[in-house]
CHARMM internal coordinates of N, CA and C (Angstrom, degrees):
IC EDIT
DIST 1 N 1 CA 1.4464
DIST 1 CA 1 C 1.5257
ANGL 1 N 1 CA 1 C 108.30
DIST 1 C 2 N 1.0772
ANGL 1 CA 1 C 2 N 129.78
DIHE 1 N 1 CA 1 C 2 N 130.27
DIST 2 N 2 CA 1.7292
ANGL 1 C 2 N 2 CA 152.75
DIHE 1 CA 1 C 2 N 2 CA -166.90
DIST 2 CA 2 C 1.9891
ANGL 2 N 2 CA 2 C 79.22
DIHE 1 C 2 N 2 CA 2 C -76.38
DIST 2 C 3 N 1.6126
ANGL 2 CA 2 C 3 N 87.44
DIHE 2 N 2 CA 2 C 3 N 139.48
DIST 3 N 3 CA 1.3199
ANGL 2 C 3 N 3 CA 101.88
DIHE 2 CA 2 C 3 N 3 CA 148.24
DIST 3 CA 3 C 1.4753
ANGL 3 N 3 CA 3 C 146.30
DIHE 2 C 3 N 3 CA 3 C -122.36
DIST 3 C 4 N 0.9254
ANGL 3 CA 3 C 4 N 123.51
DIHE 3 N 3 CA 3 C 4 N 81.57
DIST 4 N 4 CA 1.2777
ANGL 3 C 4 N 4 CA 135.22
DIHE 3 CA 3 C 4 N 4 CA -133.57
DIST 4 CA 4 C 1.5336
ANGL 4 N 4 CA 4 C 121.21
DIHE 3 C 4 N 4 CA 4 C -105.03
DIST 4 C 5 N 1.0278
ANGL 4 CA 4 C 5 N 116.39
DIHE 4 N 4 CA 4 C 5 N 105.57
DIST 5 N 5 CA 1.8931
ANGL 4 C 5 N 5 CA 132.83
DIHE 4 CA 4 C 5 N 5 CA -175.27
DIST 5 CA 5 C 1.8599
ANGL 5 N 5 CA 5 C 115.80
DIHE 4 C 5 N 5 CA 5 C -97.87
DIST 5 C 6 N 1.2151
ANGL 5 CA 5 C 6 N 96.37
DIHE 5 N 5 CA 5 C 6 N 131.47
DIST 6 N 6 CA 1.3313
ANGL 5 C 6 N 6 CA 86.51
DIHE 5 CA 5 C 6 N 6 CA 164.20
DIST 6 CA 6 C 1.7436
ANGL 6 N 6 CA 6 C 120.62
DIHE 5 C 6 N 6 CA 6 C -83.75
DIST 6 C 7 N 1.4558
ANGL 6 CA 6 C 7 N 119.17
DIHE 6 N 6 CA 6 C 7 N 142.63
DIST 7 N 7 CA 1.6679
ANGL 6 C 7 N 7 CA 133.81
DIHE 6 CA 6 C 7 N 7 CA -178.83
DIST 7 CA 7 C 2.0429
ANGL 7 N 7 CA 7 C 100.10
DIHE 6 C 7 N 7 CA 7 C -122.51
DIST 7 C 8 N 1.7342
ANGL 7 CA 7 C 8 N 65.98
DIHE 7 N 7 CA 7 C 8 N 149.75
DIST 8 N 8 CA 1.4483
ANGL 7 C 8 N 8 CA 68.44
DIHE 7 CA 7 C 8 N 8 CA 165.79
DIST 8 CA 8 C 1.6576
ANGL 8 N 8 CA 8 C 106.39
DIHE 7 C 8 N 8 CA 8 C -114.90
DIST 8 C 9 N 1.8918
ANGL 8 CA 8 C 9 N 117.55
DIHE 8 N 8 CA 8 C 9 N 136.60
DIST 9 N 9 CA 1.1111
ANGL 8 C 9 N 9 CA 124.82
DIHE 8 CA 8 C 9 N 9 CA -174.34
DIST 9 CA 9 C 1.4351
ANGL 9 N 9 CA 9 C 107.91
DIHE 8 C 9 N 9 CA 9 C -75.59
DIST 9 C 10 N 1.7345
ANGL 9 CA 9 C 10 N 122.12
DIHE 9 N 9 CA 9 C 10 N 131.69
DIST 10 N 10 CA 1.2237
ANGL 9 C 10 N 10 CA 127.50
DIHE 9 CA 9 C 10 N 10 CA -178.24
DIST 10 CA 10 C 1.4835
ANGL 10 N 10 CA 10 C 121.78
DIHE 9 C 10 N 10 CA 10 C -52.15
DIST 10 C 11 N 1.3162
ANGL 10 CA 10 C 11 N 119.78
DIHE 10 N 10 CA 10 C 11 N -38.06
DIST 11 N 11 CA 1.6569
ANGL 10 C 11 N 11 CA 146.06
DIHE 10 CA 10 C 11 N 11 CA -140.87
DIST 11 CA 11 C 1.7039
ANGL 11 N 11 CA 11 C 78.24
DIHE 10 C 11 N 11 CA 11 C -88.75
DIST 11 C 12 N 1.6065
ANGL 11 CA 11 C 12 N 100.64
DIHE 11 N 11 CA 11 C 12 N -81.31
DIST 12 N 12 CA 1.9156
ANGL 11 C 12 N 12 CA 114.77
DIHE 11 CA 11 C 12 N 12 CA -160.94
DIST 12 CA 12 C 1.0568
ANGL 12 N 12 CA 12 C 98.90
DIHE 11 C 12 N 12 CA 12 C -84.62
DIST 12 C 13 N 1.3541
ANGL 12 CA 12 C 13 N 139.96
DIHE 12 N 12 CA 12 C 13 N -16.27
DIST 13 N 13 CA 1.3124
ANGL 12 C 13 N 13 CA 127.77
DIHE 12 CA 12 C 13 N 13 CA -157.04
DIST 13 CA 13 C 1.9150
ANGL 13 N 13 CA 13 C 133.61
DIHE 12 C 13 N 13 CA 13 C 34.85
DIST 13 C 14 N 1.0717
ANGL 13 CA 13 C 14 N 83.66
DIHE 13 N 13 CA 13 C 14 N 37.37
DIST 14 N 14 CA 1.5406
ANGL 13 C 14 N 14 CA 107.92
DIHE 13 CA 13 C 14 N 14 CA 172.51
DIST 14 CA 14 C 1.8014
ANGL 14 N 14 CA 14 C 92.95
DIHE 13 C 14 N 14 CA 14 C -92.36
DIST 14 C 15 N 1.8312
ANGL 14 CA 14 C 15 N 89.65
DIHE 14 N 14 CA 14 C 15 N 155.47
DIST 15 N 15 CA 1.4765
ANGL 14 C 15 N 15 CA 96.36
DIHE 14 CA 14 C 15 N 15 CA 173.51
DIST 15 CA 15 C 1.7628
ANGL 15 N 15 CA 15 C 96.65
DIHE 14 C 15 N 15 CA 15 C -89.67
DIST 15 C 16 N 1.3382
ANGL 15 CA 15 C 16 N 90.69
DIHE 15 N 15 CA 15 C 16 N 132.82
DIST 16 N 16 CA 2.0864
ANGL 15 C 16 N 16 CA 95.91
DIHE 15 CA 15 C 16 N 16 CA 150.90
DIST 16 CA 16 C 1.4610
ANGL 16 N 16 CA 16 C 105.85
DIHE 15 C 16 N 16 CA 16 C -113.43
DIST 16 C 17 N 1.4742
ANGL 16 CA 16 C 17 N 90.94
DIHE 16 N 16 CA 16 C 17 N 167.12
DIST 17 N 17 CA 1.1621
ANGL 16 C 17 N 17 CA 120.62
DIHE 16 CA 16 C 17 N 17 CA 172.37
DIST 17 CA 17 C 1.3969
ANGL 17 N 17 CA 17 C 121.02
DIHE 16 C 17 N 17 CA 17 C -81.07
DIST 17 C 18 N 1.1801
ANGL 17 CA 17 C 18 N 136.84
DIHE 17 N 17 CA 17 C 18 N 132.31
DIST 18 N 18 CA 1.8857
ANGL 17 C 18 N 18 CA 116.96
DIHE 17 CA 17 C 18 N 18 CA -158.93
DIST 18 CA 18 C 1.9033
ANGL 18 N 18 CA 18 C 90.93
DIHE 17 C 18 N 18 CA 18 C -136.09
DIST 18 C 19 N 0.9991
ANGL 18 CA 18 C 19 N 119.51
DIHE 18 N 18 CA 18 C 19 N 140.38
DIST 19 N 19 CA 1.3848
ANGL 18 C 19 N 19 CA 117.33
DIHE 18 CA 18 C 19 N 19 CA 159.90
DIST 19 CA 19 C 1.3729
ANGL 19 N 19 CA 19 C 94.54
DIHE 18 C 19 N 19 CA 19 C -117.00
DIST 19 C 20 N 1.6807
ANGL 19 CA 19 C 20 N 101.47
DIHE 19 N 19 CA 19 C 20 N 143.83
DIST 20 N 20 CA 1.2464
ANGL 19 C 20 N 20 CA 111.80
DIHE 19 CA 19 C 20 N 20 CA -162.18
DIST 20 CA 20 C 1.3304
ANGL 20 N 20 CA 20 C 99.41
DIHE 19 C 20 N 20 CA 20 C -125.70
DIST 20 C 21 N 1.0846
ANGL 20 CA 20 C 21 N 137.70
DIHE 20 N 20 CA 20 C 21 N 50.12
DIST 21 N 21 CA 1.6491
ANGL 20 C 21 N 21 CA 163.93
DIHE 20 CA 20 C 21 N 21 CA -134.57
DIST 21 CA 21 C 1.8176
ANGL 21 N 21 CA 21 C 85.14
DIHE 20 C 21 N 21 CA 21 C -157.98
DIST 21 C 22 N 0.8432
ANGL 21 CA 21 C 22 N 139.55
DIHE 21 N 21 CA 21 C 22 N -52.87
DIST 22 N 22 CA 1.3171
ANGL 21 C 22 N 22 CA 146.58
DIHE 21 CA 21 C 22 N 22 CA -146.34
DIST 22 CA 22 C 1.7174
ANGL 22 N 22 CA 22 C 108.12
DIHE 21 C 22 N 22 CA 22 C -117.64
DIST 22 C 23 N 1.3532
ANGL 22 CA 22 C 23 N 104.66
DIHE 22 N 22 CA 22 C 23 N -0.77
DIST 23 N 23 CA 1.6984
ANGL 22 C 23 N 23 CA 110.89
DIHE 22 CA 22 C 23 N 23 CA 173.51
DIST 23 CA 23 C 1.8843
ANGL 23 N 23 CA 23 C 117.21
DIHE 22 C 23 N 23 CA 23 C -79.15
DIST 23 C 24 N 1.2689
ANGL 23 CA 23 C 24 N 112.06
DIHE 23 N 23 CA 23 C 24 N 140.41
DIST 24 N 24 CA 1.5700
ANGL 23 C 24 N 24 CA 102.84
DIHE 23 CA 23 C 24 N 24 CA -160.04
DIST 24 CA 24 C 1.9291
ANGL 24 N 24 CA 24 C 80.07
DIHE 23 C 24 N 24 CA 24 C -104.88
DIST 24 C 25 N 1.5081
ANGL 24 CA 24 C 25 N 108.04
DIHE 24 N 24 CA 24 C 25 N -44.52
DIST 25 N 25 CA 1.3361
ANGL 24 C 25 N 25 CA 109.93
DIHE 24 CA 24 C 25 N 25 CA -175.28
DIST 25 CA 25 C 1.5295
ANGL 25 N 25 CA 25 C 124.09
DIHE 24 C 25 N 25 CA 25 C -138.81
DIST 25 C 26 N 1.5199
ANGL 25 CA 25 C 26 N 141.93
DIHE 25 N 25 CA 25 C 26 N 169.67
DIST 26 N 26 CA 1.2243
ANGL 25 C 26 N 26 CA 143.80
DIHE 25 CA 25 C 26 N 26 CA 168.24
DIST 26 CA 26 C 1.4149
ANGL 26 N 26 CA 26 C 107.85
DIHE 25 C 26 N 26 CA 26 C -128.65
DIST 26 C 27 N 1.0327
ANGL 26 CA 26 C 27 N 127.08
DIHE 26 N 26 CA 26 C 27 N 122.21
DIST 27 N 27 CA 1.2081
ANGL 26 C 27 N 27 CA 138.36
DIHE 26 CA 26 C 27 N 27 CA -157.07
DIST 27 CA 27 C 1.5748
ANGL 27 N 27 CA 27 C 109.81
DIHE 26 C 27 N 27 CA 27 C -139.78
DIST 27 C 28 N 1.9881
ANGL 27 CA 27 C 28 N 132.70
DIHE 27 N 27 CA 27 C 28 N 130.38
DIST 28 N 28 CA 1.2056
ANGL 27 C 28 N 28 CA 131.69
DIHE 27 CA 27 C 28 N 28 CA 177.36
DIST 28 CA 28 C 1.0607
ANGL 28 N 28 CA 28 C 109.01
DIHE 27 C 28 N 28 CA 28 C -100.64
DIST 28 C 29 N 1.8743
ANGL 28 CA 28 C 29 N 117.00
DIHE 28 N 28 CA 28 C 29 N 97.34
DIST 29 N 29 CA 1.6644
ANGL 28 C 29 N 29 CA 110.62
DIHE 28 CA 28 C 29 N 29 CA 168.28
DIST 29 CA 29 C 1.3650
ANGL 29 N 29 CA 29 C 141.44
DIHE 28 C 29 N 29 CA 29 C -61.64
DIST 29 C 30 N 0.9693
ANGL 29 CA 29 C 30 N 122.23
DIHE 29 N 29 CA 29 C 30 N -136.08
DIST 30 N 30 CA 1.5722
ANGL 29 C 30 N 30 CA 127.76
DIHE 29 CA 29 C 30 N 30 CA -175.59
DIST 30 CA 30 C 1.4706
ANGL 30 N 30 CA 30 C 91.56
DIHE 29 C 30 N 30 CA 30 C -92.76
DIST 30 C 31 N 1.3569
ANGL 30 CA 30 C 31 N 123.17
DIHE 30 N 30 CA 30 C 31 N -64.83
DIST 31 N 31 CA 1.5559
ANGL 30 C 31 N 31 CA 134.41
DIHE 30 CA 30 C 31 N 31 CA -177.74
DIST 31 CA 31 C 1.2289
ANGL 31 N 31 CA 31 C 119.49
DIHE 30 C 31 N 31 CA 31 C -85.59
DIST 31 C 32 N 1.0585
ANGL 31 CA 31 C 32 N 122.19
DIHE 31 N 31 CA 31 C 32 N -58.59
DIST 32 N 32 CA 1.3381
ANGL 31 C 32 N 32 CA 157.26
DIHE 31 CA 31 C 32 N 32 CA -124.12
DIST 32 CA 32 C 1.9749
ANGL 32 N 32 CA 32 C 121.38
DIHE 31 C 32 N 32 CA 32 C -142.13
DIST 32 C 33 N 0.9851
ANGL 32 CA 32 C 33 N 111.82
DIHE 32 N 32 CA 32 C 33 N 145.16
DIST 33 N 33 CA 1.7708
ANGL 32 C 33 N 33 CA 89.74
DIHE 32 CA 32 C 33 N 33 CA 174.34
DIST 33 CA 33 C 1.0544
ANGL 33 N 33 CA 33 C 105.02
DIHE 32 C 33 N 33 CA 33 C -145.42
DIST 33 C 34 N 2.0621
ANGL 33 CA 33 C 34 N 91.83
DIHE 33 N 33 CA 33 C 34 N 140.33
DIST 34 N 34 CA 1.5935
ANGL 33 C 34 N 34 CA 106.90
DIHE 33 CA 33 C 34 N 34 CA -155.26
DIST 34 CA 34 C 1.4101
ANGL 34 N 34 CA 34 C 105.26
DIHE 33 C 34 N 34 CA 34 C -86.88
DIST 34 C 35 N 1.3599
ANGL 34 CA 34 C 35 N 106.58
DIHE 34 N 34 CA 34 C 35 N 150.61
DIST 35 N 35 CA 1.5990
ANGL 34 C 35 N 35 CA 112.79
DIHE 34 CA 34 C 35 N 35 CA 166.19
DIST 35 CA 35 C 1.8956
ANGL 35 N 35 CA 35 C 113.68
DIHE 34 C 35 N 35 CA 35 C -117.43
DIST 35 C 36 N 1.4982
ANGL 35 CA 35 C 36 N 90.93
DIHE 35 N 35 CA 35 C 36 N 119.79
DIST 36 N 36 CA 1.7449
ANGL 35 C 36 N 36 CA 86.36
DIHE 35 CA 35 C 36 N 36 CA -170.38
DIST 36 CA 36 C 1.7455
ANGL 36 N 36 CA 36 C 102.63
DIHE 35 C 36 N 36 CA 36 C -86.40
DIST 36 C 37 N 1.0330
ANGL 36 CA 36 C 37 N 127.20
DIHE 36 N 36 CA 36 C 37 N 136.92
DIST 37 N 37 CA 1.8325
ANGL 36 C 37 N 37 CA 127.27
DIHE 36 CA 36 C 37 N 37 CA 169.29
DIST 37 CA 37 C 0.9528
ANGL 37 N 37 CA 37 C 103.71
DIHE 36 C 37 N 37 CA 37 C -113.58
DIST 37 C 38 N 1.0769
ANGL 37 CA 37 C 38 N 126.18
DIHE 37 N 37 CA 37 C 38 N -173.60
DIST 38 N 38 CA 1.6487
ANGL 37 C 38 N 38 CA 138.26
DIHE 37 CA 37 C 38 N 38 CA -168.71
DIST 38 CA 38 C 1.3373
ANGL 38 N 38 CA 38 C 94.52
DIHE 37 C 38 N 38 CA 38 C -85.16
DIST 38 C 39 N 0.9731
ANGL 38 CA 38 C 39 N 150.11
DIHE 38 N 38 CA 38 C 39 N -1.47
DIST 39 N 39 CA 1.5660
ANGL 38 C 39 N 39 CA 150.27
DIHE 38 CA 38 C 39 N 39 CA -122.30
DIST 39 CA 39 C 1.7797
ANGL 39 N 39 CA 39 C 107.17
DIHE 38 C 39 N 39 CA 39 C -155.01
DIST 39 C 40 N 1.2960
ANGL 39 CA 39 C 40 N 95.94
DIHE 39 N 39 CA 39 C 40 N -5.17
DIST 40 N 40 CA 1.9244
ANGL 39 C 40 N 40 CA 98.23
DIHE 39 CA 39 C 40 N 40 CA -157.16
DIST 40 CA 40 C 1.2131
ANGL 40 N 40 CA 40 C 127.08
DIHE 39 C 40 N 40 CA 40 C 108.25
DIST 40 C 41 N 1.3265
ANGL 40 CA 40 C 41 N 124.81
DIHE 40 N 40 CA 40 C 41 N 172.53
DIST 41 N 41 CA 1.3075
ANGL 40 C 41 N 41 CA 116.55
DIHE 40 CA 40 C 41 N 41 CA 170.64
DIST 41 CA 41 C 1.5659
ANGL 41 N 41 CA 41 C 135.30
DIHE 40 C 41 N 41 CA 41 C -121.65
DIST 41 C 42 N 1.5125
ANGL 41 CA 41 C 42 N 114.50
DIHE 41 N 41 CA 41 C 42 N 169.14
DIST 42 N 42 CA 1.4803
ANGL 41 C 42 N 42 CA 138.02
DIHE 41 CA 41 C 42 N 42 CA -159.09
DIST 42 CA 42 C 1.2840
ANGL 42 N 42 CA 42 C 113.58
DIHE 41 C 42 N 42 CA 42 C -130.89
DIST 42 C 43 N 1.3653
ANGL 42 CA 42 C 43 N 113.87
DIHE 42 N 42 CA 42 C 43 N 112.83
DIST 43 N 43 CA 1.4284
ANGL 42 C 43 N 43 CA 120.54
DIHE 42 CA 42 C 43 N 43 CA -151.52
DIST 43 CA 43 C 1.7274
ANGL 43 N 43 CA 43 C 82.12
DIHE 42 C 43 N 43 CA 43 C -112.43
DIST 43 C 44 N 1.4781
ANGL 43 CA 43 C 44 N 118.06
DIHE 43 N 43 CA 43 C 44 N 109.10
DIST 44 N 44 CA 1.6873
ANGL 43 C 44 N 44 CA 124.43
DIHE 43 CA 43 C 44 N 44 CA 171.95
DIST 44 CA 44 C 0.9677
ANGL 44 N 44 CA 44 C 131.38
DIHE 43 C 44 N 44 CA 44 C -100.10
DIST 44 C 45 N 1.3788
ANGL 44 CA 44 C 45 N 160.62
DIHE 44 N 44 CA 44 C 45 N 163.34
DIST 45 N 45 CA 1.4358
ANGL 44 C 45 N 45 CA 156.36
DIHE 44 CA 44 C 45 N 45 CA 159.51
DIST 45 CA 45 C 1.0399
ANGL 45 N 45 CA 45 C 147.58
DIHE 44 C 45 N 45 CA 45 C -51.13
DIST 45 C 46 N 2.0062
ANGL 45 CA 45 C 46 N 96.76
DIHE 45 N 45 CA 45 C 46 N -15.47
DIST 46 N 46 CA 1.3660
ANGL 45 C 46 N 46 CA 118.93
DIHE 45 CA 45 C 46 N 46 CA -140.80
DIST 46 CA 46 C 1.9085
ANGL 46 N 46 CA 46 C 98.87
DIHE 45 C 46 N 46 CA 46 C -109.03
DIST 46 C 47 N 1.1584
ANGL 46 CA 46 C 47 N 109.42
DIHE 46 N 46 CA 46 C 47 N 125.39
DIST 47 N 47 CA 1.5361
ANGL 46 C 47 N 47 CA 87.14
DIHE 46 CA 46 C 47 N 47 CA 176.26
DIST 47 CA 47 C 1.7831
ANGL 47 N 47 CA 47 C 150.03
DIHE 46 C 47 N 47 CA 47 C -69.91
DIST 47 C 48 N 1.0649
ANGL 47 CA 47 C 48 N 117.09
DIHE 47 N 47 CA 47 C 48 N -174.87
DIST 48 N 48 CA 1.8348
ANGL 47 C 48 N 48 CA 95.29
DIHE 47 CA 47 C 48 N 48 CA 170.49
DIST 48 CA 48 C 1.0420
ANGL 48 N 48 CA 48 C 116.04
DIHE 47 C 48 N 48 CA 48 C -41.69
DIST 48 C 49 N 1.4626
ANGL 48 CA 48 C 49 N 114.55
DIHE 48 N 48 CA 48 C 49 N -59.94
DIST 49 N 49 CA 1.5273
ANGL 48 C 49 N 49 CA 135.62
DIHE 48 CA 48 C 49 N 49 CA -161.35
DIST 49 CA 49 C 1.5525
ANGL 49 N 49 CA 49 C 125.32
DIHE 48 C 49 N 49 CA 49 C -51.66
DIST 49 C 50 N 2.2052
ANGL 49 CA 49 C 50 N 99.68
DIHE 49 N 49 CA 49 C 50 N -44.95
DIST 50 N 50 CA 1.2445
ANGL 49 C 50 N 50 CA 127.28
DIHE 49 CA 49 C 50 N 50 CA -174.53
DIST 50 CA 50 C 1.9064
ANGL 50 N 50 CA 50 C 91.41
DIHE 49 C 50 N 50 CA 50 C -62.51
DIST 50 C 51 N 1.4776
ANGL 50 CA 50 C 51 N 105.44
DIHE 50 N 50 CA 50 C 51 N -51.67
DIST 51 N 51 CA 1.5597
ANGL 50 C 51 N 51 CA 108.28
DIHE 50 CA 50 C 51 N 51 CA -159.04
DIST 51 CA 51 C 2.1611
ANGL 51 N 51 CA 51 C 99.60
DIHE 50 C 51 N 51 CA 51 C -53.31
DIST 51 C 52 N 1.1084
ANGL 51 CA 51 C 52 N 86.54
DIHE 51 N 51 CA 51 C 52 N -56.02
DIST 52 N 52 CA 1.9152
ANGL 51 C 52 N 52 CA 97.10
DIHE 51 CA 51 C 52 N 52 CA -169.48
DIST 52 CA 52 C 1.4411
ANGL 52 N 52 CA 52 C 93.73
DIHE 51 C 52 N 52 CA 52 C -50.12
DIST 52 C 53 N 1.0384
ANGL 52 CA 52 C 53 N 111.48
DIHE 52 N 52 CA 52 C 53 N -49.65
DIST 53 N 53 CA 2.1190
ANGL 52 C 53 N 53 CA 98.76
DIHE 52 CA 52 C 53 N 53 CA -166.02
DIST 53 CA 53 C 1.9334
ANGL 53 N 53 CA 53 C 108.14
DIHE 52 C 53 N 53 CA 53 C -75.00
DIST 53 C 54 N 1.4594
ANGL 53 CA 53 C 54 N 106.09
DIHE 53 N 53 CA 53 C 54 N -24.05
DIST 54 N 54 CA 1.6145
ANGL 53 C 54 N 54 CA 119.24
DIHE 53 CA 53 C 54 N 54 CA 159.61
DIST 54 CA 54 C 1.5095
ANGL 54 N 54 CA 54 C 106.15
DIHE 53 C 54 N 54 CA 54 C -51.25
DIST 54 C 55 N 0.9610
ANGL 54 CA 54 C 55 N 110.73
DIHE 54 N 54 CA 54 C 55 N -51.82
DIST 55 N 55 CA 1.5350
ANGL 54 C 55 N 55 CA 120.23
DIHE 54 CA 54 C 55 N 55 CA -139.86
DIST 55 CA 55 C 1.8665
ANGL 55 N 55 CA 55 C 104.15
DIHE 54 C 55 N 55 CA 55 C -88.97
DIST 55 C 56 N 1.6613
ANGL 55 CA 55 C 56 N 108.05
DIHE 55 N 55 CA 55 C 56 N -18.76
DIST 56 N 56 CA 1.4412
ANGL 55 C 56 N 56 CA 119.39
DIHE 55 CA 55 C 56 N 56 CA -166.40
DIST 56 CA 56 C 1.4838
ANGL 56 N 56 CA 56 C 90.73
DIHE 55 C 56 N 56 CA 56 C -120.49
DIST 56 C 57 N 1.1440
ANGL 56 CA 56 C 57 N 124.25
DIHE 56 N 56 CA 56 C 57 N -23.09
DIST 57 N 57 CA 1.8234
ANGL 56 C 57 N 57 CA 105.93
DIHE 56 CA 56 C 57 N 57 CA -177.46
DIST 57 CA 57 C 1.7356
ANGL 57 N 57 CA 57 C 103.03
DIHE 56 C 57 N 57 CA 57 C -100.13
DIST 57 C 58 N 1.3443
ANGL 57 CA 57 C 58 N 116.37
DIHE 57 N 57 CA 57 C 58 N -30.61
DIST 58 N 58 CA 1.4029
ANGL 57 C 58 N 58 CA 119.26
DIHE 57 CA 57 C 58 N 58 CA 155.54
DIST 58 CA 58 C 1.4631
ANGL 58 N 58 CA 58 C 127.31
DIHE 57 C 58 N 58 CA 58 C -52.44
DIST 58 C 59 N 1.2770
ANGL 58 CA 58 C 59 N 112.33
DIHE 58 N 58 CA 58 C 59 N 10.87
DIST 59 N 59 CA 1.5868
ANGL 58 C 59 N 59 CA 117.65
DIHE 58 CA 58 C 59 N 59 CA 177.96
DIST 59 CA 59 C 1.4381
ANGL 59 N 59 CA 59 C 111.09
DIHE 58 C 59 N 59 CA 59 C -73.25
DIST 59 C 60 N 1.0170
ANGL 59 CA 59 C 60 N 145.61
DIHE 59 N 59 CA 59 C 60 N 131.91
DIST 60 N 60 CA 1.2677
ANGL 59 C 60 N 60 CA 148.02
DIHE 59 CA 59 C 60 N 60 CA -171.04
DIST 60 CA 60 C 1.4162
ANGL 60 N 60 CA 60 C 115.49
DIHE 59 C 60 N 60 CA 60 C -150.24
DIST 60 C 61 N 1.4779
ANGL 60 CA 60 C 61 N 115.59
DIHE 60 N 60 CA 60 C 61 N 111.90
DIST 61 N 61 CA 2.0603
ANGL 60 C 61 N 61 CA 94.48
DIHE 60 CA 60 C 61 N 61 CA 160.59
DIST 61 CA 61 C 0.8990
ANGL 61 N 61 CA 61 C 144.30
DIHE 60 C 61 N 61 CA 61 C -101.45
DIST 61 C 62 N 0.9292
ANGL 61 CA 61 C 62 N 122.06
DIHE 61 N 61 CA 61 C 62 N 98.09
DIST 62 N 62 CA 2.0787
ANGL 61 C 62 N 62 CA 126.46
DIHE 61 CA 61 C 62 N 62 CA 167.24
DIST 62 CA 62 C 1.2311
ANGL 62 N 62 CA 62 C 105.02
DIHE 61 C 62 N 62 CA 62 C -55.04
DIST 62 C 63 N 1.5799
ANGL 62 CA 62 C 63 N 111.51
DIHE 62 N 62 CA 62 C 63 N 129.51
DIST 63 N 63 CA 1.1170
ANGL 62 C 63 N 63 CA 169.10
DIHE 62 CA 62 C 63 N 63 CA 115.94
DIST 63 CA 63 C 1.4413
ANGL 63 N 63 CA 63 C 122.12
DIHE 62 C 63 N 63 CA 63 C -24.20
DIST 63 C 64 N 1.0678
ANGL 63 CA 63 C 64 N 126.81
DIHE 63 N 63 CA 63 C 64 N 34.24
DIST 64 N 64 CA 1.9863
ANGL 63 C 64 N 64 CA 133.28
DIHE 63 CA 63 C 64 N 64 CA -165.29
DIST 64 CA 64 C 1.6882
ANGL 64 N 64 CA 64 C 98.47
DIHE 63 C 64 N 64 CA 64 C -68.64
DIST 64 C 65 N 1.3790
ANGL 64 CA 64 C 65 N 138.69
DIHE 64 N 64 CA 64 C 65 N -23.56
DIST 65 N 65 CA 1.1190
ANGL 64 C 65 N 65 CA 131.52
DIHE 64 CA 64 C 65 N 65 CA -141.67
DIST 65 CA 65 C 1.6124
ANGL 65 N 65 CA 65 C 97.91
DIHE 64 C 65 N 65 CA 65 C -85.85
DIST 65 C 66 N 1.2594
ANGL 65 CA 65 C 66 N 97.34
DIHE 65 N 65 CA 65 C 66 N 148.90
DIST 66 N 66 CA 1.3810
ANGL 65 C 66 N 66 CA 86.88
DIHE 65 CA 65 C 66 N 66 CA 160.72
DIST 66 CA 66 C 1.7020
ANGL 66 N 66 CA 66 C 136.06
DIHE 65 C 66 N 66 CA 66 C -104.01
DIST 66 C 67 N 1.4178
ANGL 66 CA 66 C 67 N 110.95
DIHE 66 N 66 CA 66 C 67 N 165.31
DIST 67 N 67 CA 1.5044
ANGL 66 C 67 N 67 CA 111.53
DIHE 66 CA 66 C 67 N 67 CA -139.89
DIST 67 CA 67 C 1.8892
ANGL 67 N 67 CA 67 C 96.85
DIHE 66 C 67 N 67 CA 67 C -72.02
DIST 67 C 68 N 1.2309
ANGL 67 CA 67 C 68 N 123.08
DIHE 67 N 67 CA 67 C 68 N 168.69
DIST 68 N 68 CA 1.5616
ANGL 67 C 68 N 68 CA 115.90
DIHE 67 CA 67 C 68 N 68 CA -162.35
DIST 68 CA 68 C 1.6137
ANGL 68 N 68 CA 68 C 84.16
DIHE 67 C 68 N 68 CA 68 C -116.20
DIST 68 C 69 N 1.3594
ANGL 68 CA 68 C 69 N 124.01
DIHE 68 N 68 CA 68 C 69 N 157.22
DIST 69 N 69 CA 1.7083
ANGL 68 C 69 N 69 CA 138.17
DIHE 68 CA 68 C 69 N 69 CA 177.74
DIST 69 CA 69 C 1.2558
ANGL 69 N 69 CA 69 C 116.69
DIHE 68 C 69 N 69 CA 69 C -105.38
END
COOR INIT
IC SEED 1 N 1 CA 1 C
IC BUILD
């Protein structure tokens, strides 16, 4: 199951959507703090701190299965 937080992007400052299933690293820049993915990186707004309390109160479980008779 994807875990997925909303960030705010440094550049546009639009919120994305981030799955953090797919993060290699979290990193505190000069400005900004980088997030490395398998994919490259995303320089966000949001801090260490903001991400961990995102990342643990955003826990949620879905239930996809279907129900048994």
């Amino acid at each position: 199951m994807a875990h997925l937080v909303t960030l705010t992007n440094a550049d546009s400052n639009e919120d994305i959507l981030f799955n953090l299933d797919t993060v290699v690293s979290i990193e505190k820049g000069h400005q900004n703090t980088v997030i490395t993915t398998r994919w490259g990186r995303q320089y966000v707004k949001d801090t260490l701190s903001e991400i961990m309390d995102r990342a643990y109160s955003e826990v949620k479980t879905v239930d996809i299965a279907p129900e048994m008779e």
